[in-house]
C-alpha positions as CSV (number, residue, x, y, z in Angstrom):
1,X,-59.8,-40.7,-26.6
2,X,-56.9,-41.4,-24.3
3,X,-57.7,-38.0,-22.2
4,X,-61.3,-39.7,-21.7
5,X,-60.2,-42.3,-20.3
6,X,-57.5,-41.1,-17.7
7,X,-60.3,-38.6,-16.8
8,X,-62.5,-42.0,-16.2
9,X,-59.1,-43.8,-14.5
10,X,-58.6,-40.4,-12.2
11,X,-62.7,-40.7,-11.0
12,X,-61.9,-44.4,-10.2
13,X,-59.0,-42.8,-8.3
14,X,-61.0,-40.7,-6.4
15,X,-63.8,-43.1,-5.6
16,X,-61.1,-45.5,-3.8
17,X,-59.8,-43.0,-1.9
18,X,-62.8,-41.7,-0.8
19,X,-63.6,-45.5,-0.2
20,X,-60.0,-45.8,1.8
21,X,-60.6,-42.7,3.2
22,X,-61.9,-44.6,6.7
23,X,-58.6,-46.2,7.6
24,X,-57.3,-42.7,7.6
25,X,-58.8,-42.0,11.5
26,X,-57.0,-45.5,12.8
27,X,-53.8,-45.1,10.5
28,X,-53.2,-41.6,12.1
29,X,-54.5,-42.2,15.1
30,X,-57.3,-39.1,15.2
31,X,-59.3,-40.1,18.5
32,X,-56.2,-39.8,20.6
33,X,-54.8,-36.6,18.6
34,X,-58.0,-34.8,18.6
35,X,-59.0,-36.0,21.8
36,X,-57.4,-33.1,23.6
37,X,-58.7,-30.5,21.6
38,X,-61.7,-28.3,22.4
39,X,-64.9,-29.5,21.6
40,X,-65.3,-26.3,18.9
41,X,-62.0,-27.4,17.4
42,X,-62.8,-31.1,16.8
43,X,-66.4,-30.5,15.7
44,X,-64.6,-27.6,13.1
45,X,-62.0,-31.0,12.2
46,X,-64.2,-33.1,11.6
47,X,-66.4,-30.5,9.3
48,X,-63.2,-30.0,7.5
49,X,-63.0,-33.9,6.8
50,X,-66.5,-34.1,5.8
51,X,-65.3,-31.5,3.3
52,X,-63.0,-33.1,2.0
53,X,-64.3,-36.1,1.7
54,X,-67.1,-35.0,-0.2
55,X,-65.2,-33.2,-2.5
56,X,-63.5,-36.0,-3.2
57,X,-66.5,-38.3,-3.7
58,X,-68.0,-35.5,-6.3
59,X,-64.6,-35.1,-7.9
60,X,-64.8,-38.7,-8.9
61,X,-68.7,-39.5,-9.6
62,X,-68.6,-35.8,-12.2
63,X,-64.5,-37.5,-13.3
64,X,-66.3,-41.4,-13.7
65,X,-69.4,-40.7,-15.1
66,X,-69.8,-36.7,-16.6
67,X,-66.4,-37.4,-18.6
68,X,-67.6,-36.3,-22.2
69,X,-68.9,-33.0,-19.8
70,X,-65.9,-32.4,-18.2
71,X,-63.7,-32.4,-21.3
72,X,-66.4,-30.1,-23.0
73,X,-64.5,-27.0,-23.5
74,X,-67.1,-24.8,-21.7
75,X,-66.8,-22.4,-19.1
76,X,-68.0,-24.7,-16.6
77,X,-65.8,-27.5,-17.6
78,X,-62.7,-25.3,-17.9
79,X,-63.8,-24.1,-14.4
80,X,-64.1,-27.5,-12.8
81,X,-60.7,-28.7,-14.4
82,X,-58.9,-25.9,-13.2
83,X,-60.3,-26.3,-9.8
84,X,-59.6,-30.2,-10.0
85,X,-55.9,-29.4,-10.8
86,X,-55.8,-26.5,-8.5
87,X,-56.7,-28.9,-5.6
88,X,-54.5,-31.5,-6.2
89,X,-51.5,-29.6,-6.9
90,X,-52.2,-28.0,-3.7
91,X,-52.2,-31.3,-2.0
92,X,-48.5,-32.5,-3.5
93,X,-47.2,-29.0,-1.7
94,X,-48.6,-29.5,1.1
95,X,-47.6,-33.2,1.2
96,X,-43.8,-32.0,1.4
97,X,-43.7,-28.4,2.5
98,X,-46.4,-28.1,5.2
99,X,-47.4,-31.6,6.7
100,X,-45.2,-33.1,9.9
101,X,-45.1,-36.9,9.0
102,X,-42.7,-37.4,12.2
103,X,-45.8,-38.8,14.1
104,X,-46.8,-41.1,11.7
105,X,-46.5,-44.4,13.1
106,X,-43.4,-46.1,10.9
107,X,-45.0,-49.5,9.4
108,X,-44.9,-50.6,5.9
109,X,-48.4,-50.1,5.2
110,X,-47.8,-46.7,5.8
111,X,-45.0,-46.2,4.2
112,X,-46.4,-47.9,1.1
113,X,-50.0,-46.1,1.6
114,X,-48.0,-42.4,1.5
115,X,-46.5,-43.6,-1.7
116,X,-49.5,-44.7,-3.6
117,X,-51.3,-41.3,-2.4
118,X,-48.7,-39.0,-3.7
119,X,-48.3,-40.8,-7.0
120,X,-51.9,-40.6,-7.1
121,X,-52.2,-37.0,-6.1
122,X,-49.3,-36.4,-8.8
123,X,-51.5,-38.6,-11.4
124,X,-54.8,-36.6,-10.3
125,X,-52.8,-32.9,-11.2
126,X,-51.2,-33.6,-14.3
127,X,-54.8,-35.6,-15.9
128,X,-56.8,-32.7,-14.8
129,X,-53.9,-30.2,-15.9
130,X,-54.2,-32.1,-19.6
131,X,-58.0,-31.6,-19.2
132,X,-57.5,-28.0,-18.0
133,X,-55.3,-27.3,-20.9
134,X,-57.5,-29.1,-23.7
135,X,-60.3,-27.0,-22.7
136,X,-58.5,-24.0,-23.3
137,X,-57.2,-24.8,-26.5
């Protein structure tokens, strides 16, 4: 029961991010960073973010309101937990081994909005990692 419902809490998750997902072009300033680029290069970024986003927006509708599915012990469901917690854990090393935060600009929104992300990136891995695991068991 408690699985269920940090399955549902992670979809919730999600569904504000993807909902606070457009402060992310003003917070890091995209028009002027991708302004210089090539046209072929900021039609390609923005496809990636349209990506992303809906991956995120189906990763929480299927978390929110598919849970009972999810934690099914299928194939499918296995495959969609391991790809939830595959994703996310990918973003936490990314977060700190990959991304250049220097251009960030140095406010305490920002500060406090990279916080609440990575906690909730680190929630989203280890609930889909329990879901991952139950499935398997």
């Amino acid at each position: 029961m408690m699985l269920e419902t940090l399955v549902k809490l992670a979809g919730i998750g999600q569904l504000c991010l993807v909902a606070g997902s457009v402060f992310i072009p003003k917070c890091l300033n995209w028009k002027e960073a991708i302004g210089t680029a090539n046209k072929l290069t900021r039609q390609l970024f923005l496809t990636y973010a349209g990506y992303i986003l809906g991956m995120h927006l189906f990763f929480g509708l299927i978390s929110t309101f598919a849970t009972n599915e999810m934690l099914a012990g299928g194939f499918l469901s296995t495959a969609l937990c391991a790809l939830m917690t595959i994703w996310w854990g990918v973003r936490i090393i990314l977060q700190f081994c990959c991304f250049d935060r220097s251009c960030i600009p140095q406010t305490k929104f920002n500060y406090l909005a990279e916080g609440l992300l990575v906690m909730l990136f680190i929630g989203l891995t280890t609930i889909y990692g329990m879901a991952l695991w139950r499935n398997l068991l």
